[in-house]
C-alpha positions as CSV (number, residue, x, y, z in Angstrom):
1,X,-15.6,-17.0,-0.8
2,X,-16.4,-16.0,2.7
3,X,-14.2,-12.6,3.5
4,X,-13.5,-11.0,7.2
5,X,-13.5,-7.5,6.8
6,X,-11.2,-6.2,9.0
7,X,-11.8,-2.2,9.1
8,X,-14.7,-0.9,8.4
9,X,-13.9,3.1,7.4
10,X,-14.7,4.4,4.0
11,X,-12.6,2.1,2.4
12,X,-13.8,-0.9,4.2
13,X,-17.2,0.2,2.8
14,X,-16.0,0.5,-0.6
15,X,-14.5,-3.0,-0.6
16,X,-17.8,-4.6,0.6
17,X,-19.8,-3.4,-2.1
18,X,-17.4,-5.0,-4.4
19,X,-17.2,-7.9,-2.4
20,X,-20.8,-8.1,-3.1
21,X,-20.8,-7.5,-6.1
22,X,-18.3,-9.9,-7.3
23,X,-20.7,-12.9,-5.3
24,X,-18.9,-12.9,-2.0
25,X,-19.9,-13.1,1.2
26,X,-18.9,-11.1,4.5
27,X,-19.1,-13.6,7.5
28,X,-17.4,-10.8,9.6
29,X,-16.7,-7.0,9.8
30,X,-15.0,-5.2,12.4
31,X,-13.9,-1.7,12.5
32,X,-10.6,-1.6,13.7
33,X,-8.6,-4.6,16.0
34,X,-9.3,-8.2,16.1
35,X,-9.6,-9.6,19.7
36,X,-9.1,-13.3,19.2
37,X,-8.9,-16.1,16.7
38,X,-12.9,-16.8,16.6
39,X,-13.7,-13.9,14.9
40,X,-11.9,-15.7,11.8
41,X,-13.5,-19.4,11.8
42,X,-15.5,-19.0,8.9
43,X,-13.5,-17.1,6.6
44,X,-11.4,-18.3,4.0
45,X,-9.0,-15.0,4.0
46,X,-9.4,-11.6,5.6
47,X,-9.2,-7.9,4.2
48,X,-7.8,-5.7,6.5
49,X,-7.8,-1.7,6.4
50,X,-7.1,-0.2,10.0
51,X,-5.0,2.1,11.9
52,X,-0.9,1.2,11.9
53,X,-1.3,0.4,15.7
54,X,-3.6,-2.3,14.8
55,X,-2.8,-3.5,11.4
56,X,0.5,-5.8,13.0
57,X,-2.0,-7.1,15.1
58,X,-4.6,-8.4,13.0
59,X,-1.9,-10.0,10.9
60,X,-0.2,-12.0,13.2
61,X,-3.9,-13.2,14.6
62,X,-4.7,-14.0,11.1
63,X,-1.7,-15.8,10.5
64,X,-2.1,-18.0,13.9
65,X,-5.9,-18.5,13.1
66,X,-4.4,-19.9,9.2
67,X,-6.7,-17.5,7.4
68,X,-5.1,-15.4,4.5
69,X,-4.7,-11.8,5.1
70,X,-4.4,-9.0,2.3
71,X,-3.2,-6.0,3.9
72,X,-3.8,-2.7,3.0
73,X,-2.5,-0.3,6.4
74,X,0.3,1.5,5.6
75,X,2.4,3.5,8.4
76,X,3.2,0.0,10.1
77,X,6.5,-1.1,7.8
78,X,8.9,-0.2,10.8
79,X,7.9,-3.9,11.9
80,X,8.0,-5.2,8.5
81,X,10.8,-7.8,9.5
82,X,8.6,-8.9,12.8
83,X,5.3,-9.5,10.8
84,X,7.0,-11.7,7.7
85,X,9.4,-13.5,10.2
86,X,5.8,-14.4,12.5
87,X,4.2,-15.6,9.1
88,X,6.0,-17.7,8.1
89,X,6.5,-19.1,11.4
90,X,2.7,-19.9,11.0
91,X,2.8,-20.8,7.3
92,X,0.8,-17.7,6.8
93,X,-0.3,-15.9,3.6
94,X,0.4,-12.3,3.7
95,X,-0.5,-10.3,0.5
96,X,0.8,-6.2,1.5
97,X,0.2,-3.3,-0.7
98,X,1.1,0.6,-0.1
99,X,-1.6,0.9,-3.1
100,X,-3.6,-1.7,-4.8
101,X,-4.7,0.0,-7.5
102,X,-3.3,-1.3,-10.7
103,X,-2.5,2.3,-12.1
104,X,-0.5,3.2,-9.6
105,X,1.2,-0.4,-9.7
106,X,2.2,0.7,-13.6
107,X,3.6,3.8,-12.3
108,X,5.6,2.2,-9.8
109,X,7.4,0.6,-12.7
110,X,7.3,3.6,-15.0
111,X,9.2,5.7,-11.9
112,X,11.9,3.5,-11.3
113,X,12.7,3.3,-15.6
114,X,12.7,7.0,-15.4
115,X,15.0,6.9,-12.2
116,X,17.3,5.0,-14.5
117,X,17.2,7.2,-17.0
118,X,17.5,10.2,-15.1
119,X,20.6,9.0,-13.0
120,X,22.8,10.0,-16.0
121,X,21.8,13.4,-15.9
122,X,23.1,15.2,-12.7
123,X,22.0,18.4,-12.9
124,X,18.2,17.1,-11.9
125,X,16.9,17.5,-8.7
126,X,14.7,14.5,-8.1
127,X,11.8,15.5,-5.6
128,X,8.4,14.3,-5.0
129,X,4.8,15.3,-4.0
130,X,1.7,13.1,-2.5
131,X,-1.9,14.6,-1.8
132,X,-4.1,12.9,0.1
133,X,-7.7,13.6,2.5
134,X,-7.5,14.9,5.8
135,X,-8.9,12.1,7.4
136,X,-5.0,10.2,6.7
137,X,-3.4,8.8,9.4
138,X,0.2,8.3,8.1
139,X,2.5,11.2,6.5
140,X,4.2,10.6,4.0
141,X,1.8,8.0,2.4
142,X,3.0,4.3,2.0
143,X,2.5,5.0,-1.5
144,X,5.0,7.9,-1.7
145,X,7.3,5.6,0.1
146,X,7.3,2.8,-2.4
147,X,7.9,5.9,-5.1
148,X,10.5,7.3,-3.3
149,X,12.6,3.4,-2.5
150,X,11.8,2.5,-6.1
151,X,13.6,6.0,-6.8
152,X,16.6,5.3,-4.5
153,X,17.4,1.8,-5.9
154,X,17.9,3.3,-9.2
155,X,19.4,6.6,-8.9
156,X,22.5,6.5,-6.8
157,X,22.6,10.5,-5.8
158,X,20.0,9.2,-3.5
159,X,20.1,7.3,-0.9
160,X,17.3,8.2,2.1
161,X,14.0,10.1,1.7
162,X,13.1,12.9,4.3
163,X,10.4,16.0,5.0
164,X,12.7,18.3,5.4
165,X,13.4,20.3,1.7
166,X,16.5,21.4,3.0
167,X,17.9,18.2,3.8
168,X,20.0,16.5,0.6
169,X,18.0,13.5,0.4
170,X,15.1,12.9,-1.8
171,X,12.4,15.3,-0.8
172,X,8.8,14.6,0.2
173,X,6.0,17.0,0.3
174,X,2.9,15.8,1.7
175,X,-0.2,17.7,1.7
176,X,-3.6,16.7,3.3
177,X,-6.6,19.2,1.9
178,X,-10.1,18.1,1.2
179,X,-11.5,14.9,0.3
180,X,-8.3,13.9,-2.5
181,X,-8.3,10.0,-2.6
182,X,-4.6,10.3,-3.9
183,X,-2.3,12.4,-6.1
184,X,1.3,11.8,-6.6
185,X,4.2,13.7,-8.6
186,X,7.5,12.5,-8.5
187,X,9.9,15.6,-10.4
188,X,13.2,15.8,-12.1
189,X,14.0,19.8,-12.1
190,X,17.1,21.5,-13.6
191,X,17.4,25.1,-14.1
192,X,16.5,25.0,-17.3
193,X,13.3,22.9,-16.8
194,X,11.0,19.8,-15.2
195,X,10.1,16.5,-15.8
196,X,7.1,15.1,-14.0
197,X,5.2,12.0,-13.8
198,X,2.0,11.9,-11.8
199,X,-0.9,9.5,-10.6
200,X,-4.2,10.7,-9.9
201,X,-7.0,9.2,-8.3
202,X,-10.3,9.5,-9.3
203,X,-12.2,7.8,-6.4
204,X,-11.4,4.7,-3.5
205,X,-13.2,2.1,-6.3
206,X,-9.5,1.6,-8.0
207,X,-7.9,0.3,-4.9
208,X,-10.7,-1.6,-3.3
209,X,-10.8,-3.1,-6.6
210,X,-7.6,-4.3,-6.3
211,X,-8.0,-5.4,-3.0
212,X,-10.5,-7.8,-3.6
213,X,-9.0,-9.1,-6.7
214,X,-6.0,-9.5,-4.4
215,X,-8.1,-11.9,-1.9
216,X,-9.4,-14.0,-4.4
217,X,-5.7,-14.5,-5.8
218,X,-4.1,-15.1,-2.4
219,X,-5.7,-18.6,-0.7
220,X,-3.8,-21.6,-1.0
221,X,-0.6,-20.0,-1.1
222,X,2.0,-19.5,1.6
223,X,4.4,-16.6,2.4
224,X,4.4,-12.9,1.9
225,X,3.3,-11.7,-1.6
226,X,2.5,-8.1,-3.2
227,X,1.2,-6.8,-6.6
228,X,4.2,-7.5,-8.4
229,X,3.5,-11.2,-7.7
230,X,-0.2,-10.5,-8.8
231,X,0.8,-8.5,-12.1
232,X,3.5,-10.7,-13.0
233,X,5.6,-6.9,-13.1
C-alpha cells in the first residue's frame, strides 16, 4: 500500500521501518500538521503521530481528502464528538487508539474483569500509576485514561478520574523519568494488602506494530473504529 506518514518523531520512525519491512511504501512524511489535501493524493490511508494541537487537524483533512486515517495522538479526546461527527460527514475512516499495542489491548480487558470483581469488595482503594519518557506531551497518558474509564464503567465507587490523591475519585499518578516507552499499574489496596496488575513496555516496536497492522486493516471501510474492532475483544 502507499502510506502518508503523518509525524515523523521517534515513533513515526519506528513505524516506517515496519512499513518497510512489511513491503509498503511511504509516498509522504511530514513531521507534524498537514497544510492541504495534496499532500494525500497518492496514499491509500495515512498514519498519523503528532502533537494534540495538530492531530484534529490532520483528521479532518484526511477525512475531506477520502484517505483512511489511523490515529495514534492522544491528549486531543476533548474534541472526540467534533472529529467523529466531521467523519462521517465525509464518509471517513477513522481507526483511534490510546495504545496499539496488542498487550496492552489484553490488559484493557483484563482491568475492566478485575474492576468487576473488585466492585464487591469495598474496602479496596482502586488507584493507578502510568510511566512514561520525558519527551511526553500529554499527562495523564491516553492510555491511563482508557484504564482508568474501563475502571469507572465497572466499579460504581467511581465515577471520575483526577491528579489530585486527595480527591475521592480514582487516582492517577503520572511520572515522566528517562527514556520509559510505558509502564502502567492499576492497584486495589486495603489495609491488609494490594492487588496490582501492570503493563510494561519493552520498546516503541509493540505499538508501531500495531499501528501498521491497524492501516492495512482499515481501507475500504467507513466510520470510526478502534482495536476492539481489530481484535474482535
Amino acid at each position: 500500500m502507499n502510506i502518508a506518514l503523518i509525524g515523523y518523531g521517534k515513533m513515526g520512525k519506528t513505524i516506517e521501518k515496519i512499513l518497510v519491512e512489511r513491503n509498503h511504501n511511504i509516498v509522504y512524511a511530514s513531521s507534524d500538521l498537514l497544510t492541504g489535501t495534496h499532500q494525500l493524493e497518492r496514499a491509500d490511508v495515512a498514519i498519523e503521530f503528532t502533537k494534540p494541537e495538530a492531530a484534529v487537524d490532520n483528521i479532518l483533512l484526511c477525512a475531506e481528502a477520502g484517505i483512511p486515517v489511523v490515529c495514534g495522538t492522544t491528549g486531543w479526546l476533548n474534541r472526540w464528538d467534533t472529529v467523529c461527527r466531521e467523519v462521517e460527514k465525509f464518509r471517513g475512516s477513522l481507526f483511534y487508539a490510546s495504545n496499539f499495542s496488542l498487550g496492552v489491548n489484553l490488559f484493557f480487558a483484563l482491568n475492566k474483569q478485575l474492576a468487576q470483581l473488585m466492585a464487591q469488595h469495598e474496602n479496596y482503594r482502586a488507584s493507578m500509576t502510568e510511566i512514561h519518557h520525558i519527551h511526553k506531551k500529554d499527562a495523564p497518558s491516553g492510555t491511563a485514561i482508557t484504564l482508568a474509564e474501563g475502571l469507572i464503567a465497572n466499579h460504581p465507587k467511581y465515577s471520575s478520574w483526577s491528579l489530585d490523591e486527595h480527591s475521592d475519585a480514582l487516582h492517577i499518578q503520572d511520572i515522566r523519568e528517562g527514556e520509559v516507552p510505558g509502564t502502567h499499574t492499576v492497584r486495589y489496596t486495603s489495609e491488609n494488602d494490594k492487588i496490582e496488575i501492570t503493563h510494561e513496555a519493552f520498546s516503541r516496536q509493540g505499538f508501531a506494530k500495531g499501528a501498521v497492522i491497524a492501516a492495512e486493516w482499515l481501507p475500504g471501510k467507513k466510520g470510526v473504529f478502534g482495536m476492539n474492532d481489530l481484535l474482535n475483544l
